[in-house]
C-alpha positions, -999 to +999 in steps of 0.1 A: +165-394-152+165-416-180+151-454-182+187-461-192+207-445-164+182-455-141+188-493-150+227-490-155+247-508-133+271-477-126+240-467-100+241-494-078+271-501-051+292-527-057+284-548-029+250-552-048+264-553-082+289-585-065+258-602-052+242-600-084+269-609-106+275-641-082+237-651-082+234-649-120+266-663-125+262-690-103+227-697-113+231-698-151+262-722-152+241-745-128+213-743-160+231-750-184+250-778-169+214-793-161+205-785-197+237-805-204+255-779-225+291-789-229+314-760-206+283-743-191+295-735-157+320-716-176+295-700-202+270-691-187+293-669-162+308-653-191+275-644-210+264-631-176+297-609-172+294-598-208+262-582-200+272-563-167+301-555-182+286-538-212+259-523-186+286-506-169+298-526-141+327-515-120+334-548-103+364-563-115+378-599-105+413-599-089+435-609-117+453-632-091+417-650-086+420-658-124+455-668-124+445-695-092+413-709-116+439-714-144+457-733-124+431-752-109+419-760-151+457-768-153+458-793-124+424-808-144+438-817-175+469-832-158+449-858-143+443-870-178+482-868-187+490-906-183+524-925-199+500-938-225+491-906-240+524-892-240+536-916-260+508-913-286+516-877-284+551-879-296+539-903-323+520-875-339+548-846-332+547-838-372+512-833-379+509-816-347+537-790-357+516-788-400+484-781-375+503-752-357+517-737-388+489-744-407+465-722-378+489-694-376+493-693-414+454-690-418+450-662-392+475-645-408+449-646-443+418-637-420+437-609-405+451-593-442+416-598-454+402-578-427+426-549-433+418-555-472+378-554-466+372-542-430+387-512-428+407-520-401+445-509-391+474-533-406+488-538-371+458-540-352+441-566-376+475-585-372+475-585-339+438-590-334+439-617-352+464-636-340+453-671-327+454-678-293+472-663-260+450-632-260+465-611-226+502-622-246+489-603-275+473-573-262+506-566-242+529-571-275+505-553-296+511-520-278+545-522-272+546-526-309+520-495-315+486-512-327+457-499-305+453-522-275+419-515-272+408-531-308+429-559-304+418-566-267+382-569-282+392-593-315+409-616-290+381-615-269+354-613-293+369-646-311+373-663-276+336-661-274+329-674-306+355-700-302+332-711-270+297-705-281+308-725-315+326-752-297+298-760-270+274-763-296+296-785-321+299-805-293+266-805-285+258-815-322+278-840-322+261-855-289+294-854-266+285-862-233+284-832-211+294-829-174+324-845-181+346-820-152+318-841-129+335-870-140+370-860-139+363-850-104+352-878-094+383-899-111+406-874-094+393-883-063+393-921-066+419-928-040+397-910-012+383-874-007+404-865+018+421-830+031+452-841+030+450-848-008+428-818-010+455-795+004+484-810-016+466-803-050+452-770-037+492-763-031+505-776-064+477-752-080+493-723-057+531-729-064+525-737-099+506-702-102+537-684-084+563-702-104+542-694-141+541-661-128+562-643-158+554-670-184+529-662-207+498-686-198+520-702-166+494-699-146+480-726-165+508-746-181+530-747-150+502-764-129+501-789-159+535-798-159+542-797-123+512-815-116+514-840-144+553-848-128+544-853-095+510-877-106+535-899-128+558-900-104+535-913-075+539-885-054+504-867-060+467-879-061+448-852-076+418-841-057+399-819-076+360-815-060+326-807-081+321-775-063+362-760-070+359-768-105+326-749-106+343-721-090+373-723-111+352-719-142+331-692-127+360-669-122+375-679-157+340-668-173+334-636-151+370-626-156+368-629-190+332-613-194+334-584-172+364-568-197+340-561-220+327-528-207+305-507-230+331-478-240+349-505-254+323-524-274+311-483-283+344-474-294+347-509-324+308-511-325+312-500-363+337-528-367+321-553-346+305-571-374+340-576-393+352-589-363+329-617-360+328-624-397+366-627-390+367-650-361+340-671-375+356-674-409+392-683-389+367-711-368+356-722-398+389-728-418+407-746-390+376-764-387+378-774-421+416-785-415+406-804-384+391-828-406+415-835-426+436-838-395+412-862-377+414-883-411+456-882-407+458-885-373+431-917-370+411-893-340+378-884-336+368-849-351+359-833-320+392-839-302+410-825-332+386-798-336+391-784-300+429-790-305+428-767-340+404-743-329+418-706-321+406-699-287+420-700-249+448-731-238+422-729-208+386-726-223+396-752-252+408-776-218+377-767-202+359-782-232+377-810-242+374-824-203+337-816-202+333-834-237+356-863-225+375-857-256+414-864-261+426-840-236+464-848-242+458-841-278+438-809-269+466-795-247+498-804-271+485-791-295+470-756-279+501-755-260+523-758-292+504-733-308+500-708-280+541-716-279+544-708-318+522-674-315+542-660-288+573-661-306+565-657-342+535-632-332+558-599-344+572-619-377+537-630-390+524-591-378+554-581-400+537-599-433+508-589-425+514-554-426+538-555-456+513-574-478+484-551-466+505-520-479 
């Protein structure tokens, strides 16, 4: 037997390969929320998924265990959706909308340039490079015959990126970290108590079953149905230290663990267009961000987060951790995760036409 397959993870049951994933998992987001990395309880579950994942795992997360952390993020970021940042929100509707165009206009670029110079597939590069609302994309992309598998790992290759990028602008630009300590702790101003407790956990649930054939719903339907019942009085959201840890947990493992090693095998050639792509697509919306931040009178890393291509959830998870402007963040993710869903198929169109 070789020192490989004797180390590979396909050996050992999956009781064992469970416990393991749940001790490294758990331990690393506890160390680098100590070492006060901005959305460490979330990354350093992922990392840790990435690498069973690639070392052949066969543990999966229950994609319903997801869908109940998305909600749980969504029920987060309501707790910051007050009157006053609604209205500034609706101040700003028209740079918001030149942000979203401006995003999916520039993804477009970095995908034809990666057809143009990467060798890869019109179709797939359009779909793989489409910003935002990765599990929306990988299901359009095959109905519309690019190959799921390539754009599965841009998305997902860029959502990493996105994160590793965003934690350490953040950390660059000396956000304070821990900052889902401190929402919890906000949300919970009006007692820790199982009745409050119970009603969020049931918002999270309903919200989750309602959102169920919305793309992202599992997230935004939380958000709106929580954010409803909090301005209307109805709903003190109770959101502990330890279910917010969870909640990341599964969004990092869920995430991580698709990356198994046939897959990263199959576009390892590719792999290094990929990144150059989702860096160079990070870069450019960073670069629009602060012009943005100049128009828009915000700080650069609320407008950053709210420009930057990655997750509705991961960019919330970030922008609550960093205590940036979490309205801002979400309006603007939500608008563009809105925009990509139903202009995805035009903007592949272009893509493919201009490639040809």
């Amino acid at each position: 037997m070789s020192a490989s397959s004797r180390f590979s993870l396909t050996t050992w049951p999956r009781p064992l390969q469970w416990l393991a994933l749940l001790l490294l998992a758990g331990g690393s987001g506890q160390l680098l929320k100590y070492a006060e990395l901005p959305a460490g309880q979330f990354i350093g579950p992922m990392l840790v998924a990435i690498a069973f994942g690639v070392g052949g795992a066969r543990i999966r997360l229950h994609k319903e265990a997801f869908r109940l952390s998305q909600g749980c993020i969504g029920l987060l970021a309501a707790h910051s959706m007050t009157l006053a940042v609604l209205t500034s929100m609706t101040e700003s509707w028209h740079l918001m909308l030149v942000a979203t165009v401006l995003t999916i206009g520039l993804s477009s670029l970095v995908g034809l340039a990666m057809v143009r110079f990467g060798g890869l597939h019109p179709s797939t590069a359009a779909w793989g490079s489409s910003p935002g609302a990765a599990s929306a994309m990988v299901s359009m992309a095959d109905d519309f015959g690019a190959d799921a598998r390539v754009v599965a790992t841009m998305q997902y290759v860029r959502v990493v990126c996105v994160v590793v990028i965003g934690a350490l602008v953040s950390h660059l630009l000396e956000a304070p970290a821990n900052g889902g300590e401190l929402h919890a702790t906000g949300a919970t101003q009006h007692g820790l108590s199982l009745l409050n407790l119970g009603l969020t956990l049931a918002t999270a649930v309903l919200g989750v079953v309602l959102g169920a054939r919305i793309p992202a719903g599992a997230l935004l339907v939380p958000l709106l149905l929580g954010g409803g019942l909090q301005l209307a009085g109805v709903l003190h959201i109770t959101l502990p230290a330890w279910l917010l840890a969870i909640a990341y947990g599964a969004i990092g493992c869920y995430v991580g663990l698709r990356f198994d090693r046939a897959t990263v095998l199959y576009v390892w050639k590719r792999l290094p267009t990929m990144i150059l792509g989702a860096v160079s697509l990070i870069s450019l919306c960073a670069a629009s961000a602060w012009v943005l931040a100049k128009l828009l009178g915000q700080d650069f890393l609320s407008v950053y987060l709210a420009t930057s291509p990655g997750g509705l959830d991961t960019m919330a998870i970030i922008a609550v951790d960093t205590h940036s402007d979490v309205g801002l963040v979400l309006a603007m993710q939500t608008l563009r995760l809105l925009a990509v869903i139903f202009t995805g198929a035009f903007f592949a169109r272009l893509v493919i036409r201009f490639a040809r």
